[in-house]
N, CA, C and O atoms as CSV, one atom per row, in Angstrom:
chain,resi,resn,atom,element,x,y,z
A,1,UNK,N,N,21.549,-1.719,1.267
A,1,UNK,CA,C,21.044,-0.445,0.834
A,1,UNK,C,C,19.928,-0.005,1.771
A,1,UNK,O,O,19.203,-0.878,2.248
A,2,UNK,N,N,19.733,1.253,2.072
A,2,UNK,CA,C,19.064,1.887,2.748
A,2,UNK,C,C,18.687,3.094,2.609
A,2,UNK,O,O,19.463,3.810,1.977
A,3,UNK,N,N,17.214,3.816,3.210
A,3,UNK,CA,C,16.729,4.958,2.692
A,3,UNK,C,C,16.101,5.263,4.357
A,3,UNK,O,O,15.425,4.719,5.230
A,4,UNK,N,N,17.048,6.853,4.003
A,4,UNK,CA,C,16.506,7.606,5.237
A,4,UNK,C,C,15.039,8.630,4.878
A,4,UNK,O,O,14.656,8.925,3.746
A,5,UNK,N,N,14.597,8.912,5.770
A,5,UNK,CA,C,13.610,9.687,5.760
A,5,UNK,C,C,13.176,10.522,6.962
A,5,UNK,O,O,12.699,9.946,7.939
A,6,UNK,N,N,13.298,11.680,6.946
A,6,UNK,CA,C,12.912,12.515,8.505
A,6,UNK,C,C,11.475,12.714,8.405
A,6,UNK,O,O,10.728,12.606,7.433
A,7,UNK,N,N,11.222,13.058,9.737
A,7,UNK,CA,C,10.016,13.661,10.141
A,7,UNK,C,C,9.761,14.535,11.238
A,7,UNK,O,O,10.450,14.054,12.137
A,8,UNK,N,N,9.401,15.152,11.517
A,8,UNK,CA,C,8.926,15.973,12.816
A,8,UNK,C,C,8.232,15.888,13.402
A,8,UNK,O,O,7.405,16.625,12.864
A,9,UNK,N,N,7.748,15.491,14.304
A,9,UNK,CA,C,6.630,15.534,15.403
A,9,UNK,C,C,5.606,16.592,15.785
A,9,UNK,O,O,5.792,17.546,16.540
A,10,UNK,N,N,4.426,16.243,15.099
A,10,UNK,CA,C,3.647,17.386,15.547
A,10,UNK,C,C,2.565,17.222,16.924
A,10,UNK,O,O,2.356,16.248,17.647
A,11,UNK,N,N,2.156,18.213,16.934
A,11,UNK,CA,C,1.001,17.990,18.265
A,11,UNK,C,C,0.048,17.126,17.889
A,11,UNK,O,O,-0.248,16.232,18.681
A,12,UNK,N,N,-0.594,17.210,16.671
A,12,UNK,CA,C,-1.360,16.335,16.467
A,12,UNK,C,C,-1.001,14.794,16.342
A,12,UNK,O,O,-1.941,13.999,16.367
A,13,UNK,N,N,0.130,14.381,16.227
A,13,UNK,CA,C,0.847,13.325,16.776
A,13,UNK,C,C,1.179,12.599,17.640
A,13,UNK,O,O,1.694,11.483,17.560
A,14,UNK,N,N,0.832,13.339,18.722
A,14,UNK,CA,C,0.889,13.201,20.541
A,14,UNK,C,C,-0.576,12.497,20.748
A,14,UNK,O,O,-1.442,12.314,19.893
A,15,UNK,N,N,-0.599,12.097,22.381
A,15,UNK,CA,C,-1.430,11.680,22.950
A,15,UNK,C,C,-1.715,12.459,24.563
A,15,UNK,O,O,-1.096,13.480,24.862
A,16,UNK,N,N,-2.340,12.063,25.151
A,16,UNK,CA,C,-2.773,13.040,25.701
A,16,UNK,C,C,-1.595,13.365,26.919
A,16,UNK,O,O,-1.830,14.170,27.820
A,17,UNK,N,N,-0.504,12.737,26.825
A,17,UNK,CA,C,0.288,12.451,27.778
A,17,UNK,C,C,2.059,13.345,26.852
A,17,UNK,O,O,3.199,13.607,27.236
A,18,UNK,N,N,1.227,13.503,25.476
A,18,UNK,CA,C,2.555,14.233,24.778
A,18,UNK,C,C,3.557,13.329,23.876
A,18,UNK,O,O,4.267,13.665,22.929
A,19,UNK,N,N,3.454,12.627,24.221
A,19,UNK,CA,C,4.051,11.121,23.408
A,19,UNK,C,C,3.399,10.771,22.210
A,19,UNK,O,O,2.168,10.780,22.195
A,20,UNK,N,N,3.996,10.485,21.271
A,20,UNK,CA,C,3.721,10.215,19.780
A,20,UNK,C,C,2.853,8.891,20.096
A,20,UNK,O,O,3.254,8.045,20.895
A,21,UNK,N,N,1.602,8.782,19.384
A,21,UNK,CA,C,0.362,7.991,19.941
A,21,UNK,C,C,0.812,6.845,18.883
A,21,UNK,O,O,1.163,7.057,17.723
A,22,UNK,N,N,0.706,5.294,19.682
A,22,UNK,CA,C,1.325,4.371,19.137
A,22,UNK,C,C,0.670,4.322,16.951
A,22,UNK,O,O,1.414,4.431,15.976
A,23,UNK,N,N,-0.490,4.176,16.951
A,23,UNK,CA,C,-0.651,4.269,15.482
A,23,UNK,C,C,-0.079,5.216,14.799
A,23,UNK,O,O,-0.272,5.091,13.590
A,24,UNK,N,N,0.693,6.319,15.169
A,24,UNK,CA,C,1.325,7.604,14.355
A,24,UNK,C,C,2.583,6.759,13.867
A,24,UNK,O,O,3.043,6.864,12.730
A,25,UNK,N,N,3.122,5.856,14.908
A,25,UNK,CA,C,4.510,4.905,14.410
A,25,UNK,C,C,4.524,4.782,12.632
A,25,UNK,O,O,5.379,5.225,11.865
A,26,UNK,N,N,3.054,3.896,12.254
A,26,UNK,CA,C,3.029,2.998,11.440
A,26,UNK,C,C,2.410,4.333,10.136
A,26,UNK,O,O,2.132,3.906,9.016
A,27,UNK,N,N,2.285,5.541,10.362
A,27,UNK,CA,C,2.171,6.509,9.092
A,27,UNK,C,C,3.098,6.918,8.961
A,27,UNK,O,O,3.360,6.982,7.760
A,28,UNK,N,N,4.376,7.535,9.987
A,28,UNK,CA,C,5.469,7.907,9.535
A,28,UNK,C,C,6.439,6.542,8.982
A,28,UNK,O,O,7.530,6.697,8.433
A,29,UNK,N,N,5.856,5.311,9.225
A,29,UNK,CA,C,6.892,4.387,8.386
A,29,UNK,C,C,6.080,4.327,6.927
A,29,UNK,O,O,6.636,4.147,5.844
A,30,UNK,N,N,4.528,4.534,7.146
A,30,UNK,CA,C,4.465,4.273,5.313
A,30,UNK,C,C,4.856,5.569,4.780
A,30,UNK,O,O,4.775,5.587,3.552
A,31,UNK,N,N,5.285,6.745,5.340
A,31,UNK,CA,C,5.710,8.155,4.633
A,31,UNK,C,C,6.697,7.552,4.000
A,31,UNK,O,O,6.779,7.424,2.778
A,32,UNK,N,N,7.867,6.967,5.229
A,32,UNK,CA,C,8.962,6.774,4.281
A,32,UNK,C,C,9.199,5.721,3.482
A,32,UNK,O,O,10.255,5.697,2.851
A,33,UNK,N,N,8.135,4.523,3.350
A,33,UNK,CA,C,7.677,3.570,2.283
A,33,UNK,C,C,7.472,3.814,0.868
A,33,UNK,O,O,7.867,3.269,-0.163
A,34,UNK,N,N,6.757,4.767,1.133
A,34,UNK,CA,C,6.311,5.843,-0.288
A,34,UNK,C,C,7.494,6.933,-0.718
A,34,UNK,O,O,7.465,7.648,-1.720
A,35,UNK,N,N,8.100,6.903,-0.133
A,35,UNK,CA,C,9.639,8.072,-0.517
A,35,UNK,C,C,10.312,7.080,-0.783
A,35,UNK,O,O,10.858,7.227,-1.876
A,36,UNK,N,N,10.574,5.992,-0.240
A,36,UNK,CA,C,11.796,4.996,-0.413
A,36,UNK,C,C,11.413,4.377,-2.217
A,36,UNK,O,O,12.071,4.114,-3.224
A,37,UNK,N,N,10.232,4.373,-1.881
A,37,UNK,CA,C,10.220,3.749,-3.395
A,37,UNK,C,C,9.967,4.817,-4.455
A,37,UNK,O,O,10.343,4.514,-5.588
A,38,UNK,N,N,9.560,5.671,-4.341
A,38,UNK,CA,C,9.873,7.631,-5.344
A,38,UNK,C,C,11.336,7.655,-5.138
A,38,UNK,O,O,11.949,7.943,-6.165
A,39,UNK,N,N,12.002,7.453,-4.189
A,39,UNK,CA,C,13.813,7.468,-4.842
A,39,UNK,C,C,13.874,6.484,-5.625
A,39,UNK,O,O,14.127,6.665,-6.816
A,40,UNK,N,N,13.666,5.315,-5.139
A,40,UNK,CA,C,13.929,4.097,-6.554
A,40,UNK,C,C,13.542,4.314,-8.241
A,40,UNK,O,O,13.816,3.753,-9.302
A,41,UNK,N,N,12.729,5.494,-7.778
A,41,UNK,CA,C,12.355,6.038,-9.461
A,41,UNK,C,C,11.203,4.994,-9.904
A,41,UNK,O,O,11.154,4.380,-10.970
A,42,UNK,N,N,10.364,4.944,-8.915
A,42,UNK,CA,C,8.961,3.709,-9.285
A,42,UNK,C,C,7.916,4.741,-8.761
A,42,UNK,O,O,7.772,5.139,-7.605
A,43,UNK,N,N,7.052,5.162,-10.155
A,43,UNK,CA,C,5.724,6.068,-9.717
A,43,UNK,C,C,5.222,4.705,-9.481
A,43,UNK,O,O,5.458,3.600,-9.970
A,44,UNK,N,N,4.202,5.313,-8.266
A,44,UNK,CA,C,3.291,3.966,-7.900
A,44,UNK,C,C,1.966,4.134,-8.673
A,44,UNK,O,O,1.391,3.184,-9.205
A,45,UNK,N,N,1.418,5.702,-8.705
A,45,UNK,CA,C,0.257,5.590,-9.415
A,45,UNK,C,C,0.499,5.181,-11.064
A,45,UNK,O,O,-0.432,4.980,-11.845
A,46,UNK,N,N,2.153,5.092,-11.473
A,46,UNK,CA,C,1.852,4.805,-12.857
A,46,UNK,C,C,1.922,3.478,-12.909
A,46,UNK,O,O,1.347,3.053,-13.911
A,47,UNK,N,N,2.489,2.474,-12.101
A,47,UNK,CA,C,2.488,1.181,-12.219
A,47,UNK,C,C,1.148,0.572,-11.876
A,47,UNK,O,O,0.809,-0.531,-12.305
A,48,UNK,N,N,0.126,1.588,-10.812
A,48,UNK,CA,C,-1.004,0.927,-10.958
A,48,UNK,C,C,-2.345,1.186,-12.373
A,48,UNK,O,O,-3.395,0.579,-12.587
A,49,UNK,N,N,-1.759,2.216,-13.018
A,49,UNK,CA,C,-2.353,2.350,-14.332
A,49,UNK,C,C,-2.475,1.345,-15.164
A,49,UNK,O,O,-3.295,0.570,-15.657
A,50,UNK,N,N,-1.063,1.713,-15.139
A,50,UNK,CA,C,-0.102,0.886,-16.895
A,50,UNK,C,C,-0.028,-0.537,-16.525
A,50,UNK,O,O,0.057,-1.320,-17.472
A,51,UNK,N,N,-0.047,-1.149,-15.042
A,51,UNK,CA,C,0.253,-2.625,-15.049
A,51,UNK,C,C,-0.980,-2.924,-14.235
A,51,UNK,O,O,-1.277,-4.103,-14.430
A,52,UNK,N,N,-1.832,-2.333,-13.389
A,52,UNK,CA,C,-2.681,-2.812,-12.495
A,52,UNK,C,C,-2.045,-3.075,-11.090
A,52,UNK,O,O,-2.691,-3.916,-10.465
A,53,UNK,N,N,-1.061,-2.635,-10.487
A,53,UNK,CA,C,-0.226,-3.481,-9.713
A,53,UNK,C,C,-0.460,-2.370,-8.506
A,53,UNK,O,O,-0.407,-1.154,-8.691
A,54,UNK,N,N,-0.739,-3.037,-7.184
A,54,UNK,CA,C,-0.630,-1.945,-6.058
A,54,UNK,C,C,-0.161,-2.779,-5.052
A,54,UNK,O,O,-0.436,-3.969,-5.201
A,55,UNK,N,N,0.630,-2.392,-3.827
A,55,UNK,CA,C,1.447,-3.023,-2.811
A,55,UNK,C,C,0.268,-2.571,-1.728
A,55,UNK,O,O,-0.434,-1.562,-1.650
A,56,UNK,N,N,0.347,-3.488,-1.123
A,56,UNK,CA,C,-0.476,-3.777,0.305
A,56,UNK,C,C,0.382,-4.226,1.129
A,56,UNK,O,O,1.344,-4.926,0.811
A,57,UNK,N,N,0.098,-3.854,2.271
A,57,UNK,CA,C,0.878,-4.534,3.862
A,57,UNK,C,C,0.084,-5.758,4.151
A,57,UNK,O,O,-1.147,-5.756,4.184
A,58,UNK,N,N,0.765,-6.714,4.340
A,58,UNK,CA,C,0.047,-8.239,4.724
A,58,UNK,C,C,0.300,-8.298,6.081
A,58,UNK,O,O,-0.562,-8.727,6.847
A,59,UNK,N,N,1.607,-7.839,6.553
A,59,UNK,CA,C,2.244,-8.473,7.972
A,59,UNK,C,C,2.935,-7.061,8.371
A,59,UNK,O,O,3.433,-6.350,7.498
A,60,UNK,N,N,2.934,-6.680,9.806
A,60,UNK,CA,C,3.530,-6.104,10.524
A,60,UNK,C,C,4.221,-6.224,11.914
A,60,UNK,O,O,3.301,-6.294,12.729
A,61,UNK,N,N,5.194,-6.268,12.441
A,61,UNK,CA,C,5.771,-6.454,13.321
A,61,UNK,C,C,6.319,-5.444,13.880
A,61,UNK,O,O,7.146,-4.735,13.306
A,62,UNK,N,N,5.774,-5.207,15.487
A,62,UNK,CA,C,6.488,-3.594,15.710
A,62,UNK,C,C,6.974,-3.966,17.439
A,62,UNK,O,O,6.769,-4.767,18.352
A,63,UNK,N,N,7.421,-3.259,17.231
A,63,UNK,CA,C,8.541,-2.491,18.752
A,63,UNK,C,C,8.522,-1.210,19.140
A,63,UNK,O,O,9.225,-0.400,18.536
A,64,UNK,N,N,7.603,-0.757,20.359
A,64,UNK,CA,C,7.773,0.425,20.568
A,64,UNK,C,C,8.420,0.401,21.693
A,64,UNK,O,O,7.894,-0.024,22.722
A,65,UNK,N,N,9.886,0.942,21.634
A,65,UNK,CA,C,10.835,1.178,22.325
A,65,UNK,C,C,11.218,1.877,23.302
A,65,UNK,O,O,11.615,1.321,24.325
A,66,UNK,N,N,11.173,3.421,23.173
A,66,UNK,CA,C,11.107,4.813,23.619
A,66,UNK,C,C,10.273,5.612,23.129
A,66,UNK,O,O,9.961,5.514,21.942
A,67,UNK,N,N,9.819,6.430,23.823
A,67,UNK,CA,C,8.695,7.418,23.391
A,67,UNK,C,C,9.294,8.672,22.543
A,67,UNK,O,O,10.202,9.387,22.965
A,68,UNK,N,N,8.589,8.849,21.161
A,68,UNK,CA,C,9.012,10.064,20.587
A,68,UNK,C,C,8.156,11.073,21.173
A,68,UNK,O,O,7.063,10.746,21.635
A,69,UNK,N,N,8.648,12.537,21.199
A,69,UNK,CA,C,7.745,13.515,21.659
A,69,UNK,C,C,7.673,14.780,20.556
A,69,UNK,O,O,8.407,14.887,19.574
A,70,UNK,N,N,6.455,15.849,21.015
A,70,UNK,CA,C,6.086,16.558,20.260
A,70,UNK,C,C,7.278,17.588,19.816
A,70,UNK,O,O,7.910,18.326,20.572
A,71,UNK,N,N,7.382,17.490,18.814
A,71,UNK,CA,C,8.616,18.699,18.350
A,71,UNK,C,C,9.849,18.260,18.046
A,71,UNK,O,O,10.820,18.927,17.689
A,72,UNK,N,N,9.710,16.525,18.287
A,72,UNK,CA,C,11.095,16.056,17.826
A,72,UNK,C,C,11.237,15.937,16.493
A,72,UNK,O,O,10.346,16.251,15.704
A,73,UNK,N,N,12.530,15.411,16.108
A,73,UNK,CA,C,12.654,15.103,15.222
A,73,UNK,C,C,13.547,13.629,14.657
A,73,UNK,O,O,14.686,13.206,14.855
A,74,UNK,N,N,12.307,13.123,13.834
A,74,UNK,CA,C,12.627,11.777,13.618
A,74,UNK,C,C,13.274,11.151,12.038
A,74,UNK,O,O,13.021,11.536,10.896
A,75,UNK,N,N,14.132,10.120,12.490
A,75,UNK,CA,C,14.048,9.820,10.896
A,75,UNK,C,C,14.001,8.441,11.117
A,75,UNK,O,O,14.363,7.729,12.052
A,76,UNK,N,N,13.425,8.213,9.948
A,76,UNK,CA,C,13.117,6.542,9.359
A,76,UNK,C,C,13.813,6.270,8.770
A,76,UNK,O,O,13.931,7.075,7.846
A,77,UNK,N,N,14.702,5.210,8.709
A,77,UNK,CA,C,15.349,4.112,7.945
A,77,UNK,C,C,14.685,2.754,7.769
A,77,UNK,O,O,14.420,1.975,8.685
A,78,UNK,N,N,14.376,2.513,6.066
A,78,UNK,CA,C,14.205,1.427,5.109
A,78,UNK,C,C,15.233,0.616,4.943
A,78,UNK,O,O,16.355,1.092,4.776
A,79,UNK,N,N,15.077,-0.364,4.957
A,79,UNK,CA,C,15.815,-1.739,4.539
A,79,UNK,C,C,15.578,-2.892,4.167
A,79,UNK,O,O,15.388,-3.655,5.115
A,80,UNK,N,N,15.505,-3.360,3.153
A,80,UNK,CA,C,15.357,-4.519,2.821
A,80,UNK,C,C,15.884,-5.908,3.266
A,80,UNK,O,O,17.071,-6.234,3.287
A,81,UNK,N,N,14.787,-6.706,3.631
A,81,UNK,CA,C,15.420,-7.911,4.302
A,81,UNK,C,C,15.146,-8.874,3.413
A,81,UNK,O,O,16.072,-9.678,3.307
A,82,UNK,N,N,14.120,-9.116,2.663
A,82,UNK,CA,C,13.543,-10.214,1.775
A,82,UNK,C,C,12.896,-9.903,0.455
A,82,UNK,O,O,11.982,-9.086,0.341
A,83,UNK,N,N,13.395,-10.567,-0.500
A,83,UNK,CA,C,12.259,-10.184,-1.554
A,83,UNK,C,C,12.162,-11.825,-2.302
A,83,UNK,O,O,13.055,-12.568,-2.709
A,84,UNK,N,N,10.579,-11.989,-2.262
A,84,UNK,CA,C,10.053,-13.240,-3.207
A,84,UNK,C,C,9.594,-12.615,-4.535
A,84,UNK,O,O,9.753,-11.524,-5.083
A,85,UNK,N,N,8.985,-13.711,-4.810
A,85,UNK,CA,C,8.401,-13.418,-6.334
A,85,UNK,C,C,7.143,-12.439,-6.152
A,85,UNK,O,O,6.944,-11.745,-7.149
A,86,UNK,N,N,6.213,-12.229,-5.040
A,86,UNK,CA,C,5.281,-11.282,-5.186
A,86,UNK,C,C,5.413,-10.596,-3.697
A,86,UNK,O,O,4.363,-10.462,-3.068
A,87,UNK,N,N,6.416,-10.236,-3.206
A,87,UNK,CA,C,6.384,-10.030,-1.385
A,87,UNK,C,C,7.567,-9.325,-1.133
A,87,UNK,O,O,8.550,-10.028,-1.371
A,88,UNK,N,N,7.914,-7.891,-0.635
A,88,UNK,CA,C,9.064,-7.421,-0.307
A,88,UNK,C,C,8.862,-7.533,1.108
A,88,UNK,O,O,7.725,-7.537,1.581
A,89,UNK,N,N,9.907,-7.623,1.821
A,89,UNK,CA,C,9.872,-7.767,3.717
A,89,UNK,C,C,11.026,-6.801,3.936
A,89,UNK,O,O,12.212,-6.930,3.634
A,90,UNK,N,N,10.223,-5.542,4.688
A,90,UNK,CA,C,11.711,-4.217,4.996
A,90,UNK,C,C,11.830,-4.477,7.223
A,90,UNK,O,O,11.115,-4.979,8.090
A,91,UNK,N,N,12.873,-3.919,7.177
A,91,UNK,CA,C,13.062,-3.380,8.328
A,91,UNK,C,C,12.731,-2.171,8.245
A,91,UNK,O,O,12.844,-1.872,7.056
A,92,UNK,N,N,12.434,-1.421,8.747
A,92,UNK,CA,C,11.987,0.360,9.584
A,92,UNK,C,C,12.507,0.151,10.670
A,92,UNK,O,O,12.297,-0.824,11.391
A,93,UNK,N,N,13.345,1.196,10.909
A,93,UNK,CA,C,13.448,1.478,12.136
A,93,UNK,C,C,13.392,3.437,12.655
A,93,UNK,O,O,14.241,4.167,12.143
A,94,UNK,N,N,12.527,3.948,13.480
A,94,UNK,CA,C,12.925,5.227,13.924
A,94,UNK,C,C,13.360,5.500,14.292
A,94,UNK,O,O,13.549,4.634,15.146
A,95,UNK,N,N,14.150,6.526,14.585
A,95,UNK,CA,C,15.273,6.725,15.487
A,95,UNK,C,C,14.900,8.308,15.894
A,95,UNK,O,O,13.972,8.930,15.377
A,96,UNK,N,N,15.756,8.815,16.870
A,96,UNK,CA,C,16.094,10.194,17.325
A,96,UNK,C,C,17.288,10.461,17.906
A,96,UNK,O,O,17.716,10.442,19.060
A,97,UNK,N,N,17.716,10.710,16.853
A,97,UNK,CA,C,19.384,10.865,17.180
A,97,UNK,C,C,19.861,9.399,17.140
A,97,UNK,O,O,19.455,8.567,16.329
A,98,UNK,N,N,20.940,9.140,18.290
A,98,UNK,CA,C,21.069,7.572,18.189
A,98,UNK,C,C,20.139,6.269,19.335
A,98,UNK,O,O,20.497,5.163,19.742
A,99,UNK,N,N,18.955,7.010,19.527
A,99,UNK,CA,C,18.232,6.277,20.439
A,99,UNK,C,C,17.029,5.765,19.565
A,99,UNK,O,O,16.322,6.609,19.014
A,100,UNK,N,N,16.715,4.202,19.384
A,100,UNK,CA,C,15.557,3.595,18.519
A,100,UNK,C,C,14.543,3.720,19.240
A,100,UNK,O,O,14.830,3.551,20.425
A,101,UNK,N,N,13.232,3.991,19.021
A,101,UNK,CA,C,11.915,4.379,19.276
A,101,UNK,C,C,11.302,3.356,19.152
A,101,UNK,O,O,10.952,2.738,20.158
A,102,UNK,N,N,11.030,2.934,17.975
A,102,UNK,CA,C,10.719,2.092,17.291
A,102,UNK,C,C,10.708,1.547,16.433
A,102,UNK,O,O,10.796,2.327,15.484
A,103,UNK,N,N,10.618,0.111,15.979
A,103,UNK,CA,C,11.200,-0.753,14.894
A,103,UNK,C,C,10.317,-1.523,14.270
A,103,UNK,O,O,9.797,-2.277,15.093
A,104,UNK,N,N,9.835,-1.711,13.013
A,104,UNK,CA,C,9.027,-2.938,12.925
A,104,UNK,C,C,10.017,-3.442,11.332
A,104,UNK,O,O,11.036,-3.009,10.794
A,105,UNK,N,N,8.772,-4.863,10.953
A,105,UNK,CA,C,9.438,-5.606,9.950
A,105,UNK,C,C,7.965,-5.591,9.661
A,105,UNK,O,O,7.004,-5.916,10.359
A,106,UNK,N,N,8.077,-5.004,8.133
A,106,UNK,CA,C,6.950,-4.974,7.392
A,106,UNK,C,C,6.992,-5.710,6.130
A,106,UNK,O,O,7.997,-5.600,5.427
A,107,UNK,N,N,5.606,-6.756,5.605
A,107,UNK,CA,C,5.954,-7.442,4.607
A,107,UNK,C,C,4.858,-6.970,3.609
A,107,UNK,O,O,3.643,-6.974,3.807
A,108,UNK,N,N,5.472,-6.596,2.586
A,108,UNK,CA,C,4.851,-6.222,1.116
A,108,UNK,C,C,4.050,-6.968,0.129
A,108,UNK,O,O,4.767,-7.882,-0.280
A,109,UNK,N,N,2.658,-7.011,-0.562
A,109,UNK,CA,C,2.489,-7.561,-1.031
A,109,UNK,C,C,2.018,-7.131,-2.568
A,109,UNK,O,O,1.338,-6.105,-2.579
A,110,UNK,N,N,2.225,-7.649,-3.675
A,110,UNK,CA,C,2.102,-7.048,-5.122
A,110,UNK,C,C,1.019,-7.585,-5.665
A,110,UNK,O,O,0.837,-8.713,-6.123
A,111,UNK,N,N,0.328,-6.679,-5.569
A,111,UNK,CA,C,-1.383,-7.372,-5.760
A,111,UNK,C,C,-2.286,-6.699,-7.430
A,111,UNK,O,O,-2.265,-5.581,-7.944
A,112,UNK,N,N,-2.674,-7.415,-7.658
A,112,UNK,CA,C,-3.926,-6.654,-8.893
A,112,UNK,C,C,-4.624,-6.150,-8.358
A,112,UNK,O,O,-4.881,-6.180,-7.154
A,113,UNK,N,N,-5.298,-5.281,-9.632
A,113,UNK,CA,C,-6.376,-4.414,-9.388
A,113,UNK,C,C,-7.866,-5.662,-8.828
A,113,UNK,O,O,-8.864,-4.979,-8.599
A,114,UNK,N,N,-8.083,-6.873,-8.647
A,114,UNK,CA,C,-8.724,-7.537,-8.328
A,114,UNK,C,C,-8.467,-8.190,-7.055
A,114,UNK,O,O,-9.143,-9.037,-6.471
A,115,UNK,N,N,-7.232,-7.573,-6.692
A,115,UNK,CA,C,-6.817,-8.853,-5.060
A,115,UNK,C,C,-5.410,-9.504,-4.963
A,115,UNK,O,O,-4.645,-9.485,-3.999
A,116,UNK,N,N,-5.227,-10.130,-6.274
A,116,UNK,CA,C,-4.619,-11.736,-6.771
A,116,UNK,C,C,-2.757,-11.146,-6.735
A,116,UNK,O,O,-2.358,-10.180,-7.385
A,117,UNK,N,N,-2.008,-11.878,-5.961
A,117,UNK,CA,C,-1.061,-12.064,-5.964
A,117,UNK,C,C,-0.487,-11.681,-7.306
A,117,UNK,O,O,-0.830,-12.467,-8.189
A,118,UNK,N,N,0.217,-10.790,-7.670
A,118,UNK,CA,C,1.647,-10.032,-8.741
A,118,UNK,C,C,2.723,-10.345,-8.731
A,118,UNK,O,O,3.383,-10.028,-7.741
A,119,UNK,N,N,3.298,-11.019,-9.704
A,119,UNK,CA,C,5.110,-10.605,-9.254
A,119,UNK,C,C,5.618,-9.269,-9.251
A,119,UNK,O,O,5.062,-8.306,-9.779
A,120,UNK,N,N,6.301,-9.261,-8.860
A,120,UNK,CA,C,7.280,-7.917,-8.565
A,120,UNK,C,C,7.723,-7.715,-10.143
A,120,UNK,O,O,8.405,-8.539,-10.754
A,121,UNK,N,N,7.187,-6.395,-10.738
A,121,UNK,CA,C,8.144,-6.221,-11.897
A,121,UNK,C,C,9.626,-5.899,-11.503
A,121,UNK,O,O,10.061,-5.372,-10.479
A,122,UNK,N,N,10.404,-6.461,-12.835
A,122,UNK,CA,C,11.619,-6.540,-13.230
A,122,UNK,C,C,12.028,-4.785,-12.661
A,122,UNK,O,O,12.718,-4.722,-11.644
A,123,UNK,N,N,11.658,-3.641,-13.228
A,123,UNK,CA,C,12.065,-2.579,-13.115
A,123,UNK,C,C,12.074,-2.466,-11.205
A,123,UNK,O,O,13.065,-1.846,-10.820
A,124,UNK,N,N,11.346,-2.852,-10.295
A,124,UNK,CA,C,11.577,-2.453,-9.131
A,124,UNK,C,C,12.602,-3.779,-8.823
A,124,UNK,O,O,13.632,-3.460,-8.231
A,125,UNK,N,N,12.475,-5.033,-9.105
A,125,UNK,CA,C,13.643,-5.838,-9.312
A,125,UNK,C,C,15.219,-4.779,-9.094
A,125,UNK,O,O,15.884,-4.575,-8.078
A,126,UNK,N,N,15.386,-4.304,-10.439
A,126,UNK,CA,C,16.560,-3.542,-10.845
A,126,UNK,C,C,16.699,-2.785,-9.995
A,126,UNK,O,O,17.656,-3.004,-9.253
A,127,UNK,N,N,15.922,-1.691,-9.735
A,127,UNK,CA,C,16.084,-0.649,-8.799
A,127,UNK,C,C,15.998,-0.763,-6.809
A,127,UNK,O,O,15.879,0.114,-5.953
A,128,UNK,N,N,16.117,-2.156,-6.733
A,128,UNK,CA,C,16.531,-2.355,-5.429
A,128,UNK,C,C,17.818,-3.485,-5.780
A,128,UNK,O,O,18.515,-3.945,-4.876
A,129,UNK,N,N,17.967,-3.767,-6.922
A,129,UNK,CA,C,19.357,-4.397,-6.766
A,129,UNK,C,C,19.988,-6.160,-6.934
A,129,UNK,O,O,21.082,-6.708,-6.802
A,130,UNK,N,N,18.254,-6.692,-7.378
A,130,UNK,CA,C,17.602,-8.279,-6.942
A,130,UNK,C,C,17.452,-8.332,-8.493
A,130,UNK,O,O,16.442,-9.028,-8.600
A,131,UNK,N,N,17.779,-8.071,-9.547
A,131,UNK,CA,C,17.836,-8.698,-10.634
A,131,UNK,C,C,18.309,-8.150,-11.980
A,131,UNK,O,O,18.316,-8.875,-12.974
């Protein structure tokens, strides 16, 4: 299973050379982090209400491949590679058209409102397909 997500390239996205400035990579992958899991039908601000529960990035792994430029247009693809008891691990990859930009492997972590390691509720369980 997988979740697309576009984006566009703005100027303020560029660097001084016109090229999408390497940290812009890692906001258009949490855009589509935060959409991927609003399709799954998981409010995040209500799970951090009602359960205390918020996802943090522990680990990132990236590949910048080809340069995106101003005015393109990009989309992100989500994928799931791993899920533990408190830790989802996705692939991202960007693309433009059929040429990859860049790729990373990002690992998830389900944390309390204090820090401390969460399991993954059952409902995001269900809605990626793992229980």
């Amino acid at each position: 299973m997988s979740h697309r997500f576009e984006v566009r390239v703005y100027y303020e996205d560029t660097d001084l050379a016109g090229i999408v400035y390497y940290a812009n990579y890692l906001k258009f992958i949490e855009r589509a982090r935060t959409e991927w899991v609003r399709g799954l039908g998981i409010d995040q601000s209500r799970l951090k209400a009602e359960q205390g529960l918020v996802f943090a990035v522990r680990r990132v792994e990236a590949d910048y491949l080809t340069p995106a430029r101003f005015d393109d247009v990009l989309e992100v693809e989500t994928r799931v590679e791993e899920l533990g008891g408190a830790r989802i691990t996705l692939a991202q990859t960007v693309r433009r058209g059929d040429e990859t930009c860049f790729a990373a492997r990002v690992q998830l972590v389900a944390l309390s409102n204090e820090g401390r390691p969460l399991r993954l509720p059952p409902l995001l369980r269900r809605a990626i397909g793992a229980g």
